[in-house]
N, CA, C and O atoms as a GROMACS GRO file, in nm:
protein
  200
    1UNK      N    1  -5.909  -0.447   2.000
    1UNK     CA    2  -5.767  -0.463   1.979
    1UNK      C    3  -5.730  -0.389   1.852
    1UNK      O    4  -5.802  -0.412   1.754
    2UNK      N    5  -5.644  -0.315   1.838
    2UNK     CA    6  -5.582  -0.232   1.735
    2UNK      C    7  -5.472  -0.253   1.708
    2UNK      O    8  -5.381  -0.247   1.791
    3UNK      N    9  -5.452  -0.289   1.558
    3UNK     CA   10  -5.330  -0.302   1.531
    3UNK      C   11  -5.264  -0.242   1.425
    3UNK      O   12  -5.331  -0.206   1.329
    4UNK      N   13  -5.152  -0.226   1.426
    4UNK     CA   14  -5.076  -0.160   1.300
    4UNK      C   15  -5.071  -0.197   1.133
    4UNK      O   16  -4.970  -0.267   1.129
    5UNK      N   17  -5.099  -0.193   1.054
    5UNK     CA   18  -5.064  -0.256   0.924
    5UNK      C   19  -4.942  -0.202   0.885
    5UNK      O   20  -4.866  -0.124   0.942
    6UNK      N   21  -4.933  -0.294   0.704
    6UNK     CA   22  -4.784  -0.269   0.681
    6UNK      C   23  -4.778  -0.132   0.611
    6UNK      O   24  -4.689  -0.050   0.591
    7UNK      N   25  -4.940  -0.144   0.574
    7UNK     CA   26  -4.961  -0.001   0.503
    7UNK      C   27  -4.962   0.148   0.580
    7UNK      O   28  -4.988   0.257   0.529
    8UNK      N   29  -4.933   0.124   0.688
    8UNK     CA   30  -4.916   0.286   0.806
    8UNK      C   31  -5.067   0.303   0.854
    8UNK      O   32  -5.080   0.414   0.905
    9UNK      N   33  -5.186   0.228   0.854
    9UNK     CA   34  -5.300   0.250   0.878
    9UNK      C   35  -5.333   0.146   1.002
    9UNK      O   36  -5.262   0.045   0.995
   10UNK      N   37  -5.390   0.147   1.072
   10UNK     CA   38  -5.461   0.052   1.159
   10UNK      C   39  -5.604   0.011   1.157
   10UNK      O   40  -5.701   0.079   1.123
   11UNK      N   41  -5.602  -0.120   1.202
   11UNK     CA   42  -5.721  -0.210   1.174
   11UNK      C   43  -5.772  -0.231   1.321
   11UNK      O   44  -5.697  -0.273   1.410
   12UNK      N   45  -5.910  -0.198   1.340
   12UNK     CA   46  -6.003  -0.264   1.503
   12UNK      C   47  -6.006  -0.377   1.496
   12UNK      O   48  -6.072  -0.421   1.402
   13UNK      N   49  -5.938  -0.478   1.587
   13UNK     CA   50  -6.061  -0.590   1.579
   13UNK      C   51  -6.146  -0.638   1.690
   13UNK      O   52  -6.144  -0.571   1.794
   14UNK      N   53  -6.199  -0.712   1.685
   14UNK     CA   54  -6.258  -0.787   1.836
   14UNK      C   55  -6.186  -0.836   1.925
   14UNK      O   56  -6.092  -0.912   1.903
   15UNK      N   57  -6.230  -0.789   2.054
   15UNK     CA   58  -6.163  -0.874   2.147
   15UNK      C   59  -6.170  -1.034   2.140
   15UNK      O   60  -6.061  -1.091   2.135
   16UNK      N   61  -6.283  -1.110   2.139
   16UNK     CA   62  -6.300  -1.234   2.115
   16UNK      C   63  -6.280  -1.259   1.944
   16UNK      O   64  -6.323  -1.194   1.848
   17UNK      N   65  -6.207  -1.366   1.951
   17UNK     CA   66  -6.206  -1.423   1.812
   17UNK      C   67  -6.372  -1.458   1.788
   17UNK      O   68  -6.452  -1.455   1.881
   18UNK      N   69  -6.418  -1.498   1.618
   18UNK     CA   70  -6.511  -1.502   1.585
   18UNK      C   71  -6.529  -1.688   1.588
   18UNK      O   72  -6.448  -1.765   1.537
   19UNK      N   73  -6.682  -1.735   1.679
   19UNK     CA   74  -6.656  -1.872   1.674
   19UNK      C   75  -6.636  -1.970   1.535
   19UNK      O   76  -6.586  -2.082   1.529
   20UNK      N   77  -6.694  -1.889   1.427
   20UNK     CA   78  -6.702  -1.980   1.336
   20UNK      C   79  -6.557  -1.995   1.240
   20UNK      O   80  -6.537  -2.098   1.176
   21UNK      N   81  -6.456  -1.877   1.240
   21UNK     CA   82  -6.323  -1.886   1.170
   21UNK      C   83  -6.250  -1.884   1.278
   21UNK      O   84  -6.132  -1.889   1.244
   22UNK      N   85  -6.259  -1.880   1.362
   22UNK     CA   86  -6.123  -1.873   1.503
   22UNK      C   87  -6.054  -1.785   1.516
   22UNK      O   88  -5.946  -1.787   1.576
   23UNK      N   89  -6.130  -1.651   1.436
   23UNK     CA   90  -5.979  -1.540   1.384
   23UNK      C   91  -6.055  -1.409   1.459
   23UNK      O   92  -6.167  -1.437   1.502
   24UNK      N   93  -6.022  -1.306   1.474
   24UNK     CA   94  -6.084  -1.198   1.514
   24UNK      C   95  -6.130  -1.114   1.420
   24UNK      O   96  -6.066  -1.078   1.321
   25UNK      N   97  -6.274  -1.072   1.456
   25UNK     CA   98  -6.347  -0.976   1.323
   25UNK      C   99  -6.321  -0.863   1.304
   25UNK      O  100  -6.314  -0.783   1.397
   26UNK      N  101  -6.296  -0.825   1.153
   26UNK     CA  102  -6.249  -0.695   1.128
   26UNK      C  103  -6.335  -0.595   1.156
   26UNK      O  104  -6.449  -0.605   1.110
   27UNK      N  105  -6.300  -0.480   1.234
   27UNK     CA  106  -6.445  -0.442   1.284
   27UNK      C  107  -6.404  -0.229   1.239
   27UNK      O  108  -6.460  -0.126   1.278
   28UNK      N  109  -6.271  -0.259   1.134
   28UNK     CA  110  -6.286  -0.148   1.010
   28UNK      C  111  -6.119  -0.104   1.027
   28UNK      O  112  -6.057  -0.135   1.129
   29UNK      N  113  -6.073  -0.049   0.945
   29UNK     CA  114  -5.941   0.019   0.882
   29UNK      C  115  -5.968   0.204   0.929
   29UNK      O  116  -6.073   0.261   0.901
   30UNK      N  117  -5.889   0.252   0.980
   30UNK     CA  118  -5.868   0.419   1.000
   30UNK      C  119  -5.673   0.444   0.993
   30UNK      O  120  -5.566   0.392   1.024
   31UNK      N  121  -5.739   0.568   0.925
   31UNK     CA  122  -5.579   0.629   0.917
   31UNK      C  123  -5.488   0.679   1.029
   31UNK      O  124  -5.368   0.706   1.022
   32UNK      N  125  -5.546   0.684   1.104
   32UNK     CA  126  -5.469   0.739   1.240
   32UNK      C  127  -5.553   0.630   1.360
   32UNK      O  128  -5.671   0.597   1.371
   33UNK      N  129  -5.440   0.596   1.433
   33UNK     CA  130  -5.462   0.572   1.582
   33UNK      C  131  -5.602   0.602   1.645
   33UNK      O  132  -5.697   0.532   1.679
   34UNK      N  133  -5.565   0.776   1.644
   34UNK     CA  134  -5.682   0.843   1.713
   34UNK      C  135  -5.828   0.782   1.706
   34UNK      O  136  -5.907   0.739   1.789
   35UNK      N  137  -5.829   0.801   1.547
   35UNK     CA  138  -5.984   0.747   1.473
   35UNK      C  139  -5.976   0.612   1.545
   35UNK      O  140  -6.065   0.590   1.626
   36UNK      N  141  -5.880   0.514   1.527
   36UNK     CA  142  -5.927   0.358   1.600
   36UNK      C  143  -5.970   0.343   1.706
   36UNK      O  144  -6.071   0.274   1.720
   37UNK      N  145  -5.902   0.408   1.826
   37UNK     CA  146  -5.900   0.440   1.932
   37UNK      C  147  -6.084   0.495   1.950
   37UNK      O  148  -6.171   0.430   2.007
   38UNK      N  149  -6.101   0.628   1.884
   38UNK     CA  150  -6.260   0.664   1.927
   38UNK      C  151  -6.352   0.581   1.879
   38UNK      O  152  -6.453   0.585   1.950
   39UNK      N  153  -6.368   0.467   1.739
   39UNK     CA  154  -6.431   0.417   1.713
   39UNK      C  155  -6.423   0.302   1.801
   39UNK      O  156  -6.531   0.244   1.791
   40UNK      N  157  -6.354   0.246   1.878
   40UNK     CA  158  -6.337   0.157   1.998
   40UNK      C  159  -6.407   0.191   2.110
   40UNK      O  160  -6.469   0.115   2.184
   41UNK      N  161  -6.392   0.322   2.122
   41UNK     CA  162  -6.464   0.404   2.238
   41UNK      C  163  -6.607   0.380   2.242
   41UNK      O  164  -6.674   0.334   2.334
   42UNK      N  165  -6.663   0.442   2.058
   42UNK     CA  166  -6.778   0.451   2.068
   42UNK      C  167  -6.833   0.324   2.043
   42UNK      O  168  -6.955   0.321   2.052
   43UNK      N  169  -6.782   0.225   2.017
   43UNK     CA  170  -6.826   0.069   2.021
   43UNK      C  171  -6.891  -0.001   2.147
   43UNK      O  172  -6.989  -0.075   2.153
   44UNK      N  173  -6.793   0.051   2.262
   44UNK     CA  174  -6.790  -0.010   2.366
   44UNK      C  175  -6.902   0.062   2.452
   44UNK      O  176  -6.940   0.011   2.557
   45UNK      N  177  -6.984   0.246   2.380
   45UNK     CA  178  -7.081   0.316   2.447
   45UNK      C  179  -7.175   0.158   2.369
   45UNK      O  180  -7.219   0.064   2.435
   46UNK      N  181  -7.181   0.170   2.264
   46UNK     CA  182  -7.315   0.120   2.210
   46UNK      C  183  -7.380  -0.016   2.242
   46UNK      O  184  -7.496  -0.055   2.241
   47UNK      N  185  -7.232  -0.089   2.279
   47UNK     CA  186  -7.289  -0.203   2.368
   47UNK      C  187  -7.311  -0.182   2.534
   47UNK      O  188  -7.323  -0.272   2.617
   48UNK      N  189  -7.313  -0.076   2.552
   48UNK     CA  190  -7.384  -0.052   2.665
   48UNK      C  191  -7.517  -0.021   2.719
   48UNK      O  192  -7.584  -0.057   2.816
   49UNK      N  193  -7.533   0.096   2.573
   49UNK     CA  194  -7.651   0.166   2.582
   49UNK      C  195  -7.753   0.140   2.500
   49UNK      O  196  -7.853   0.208   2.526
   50UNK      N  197  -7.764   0.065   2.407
   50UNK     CA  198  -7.848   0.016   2.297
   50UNK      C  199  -7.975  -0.042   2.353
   50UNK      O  200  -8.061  -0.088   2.278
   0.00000   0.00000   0.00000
């Protein structure tokens, strides 16, 4: 899940919230969309292929 900040940057997080805070894990900050977007991409290779 990607979302906007107030600062013009976007933050990844997890699809599932984390069980122990109930909140979703920050899973990193990029300056553009794009970057969130491929680091999502390549998240979703590595839990595939690992």
């Amino acid at each position: 899940m990607i979302r906007k900040l107030k600062s013009g940057k976007y933050r990844l997080y997890s699809r599932k919230p984390d069980p122990k805070t109930n909140r979703r894990r920050n899973l990193g900050t990029f300056d553009t969309l794009e970057a969130a977007k491929n680091h999502e991409r390549e998240i979703q290779y590595f839990k595939r292929h690992s």
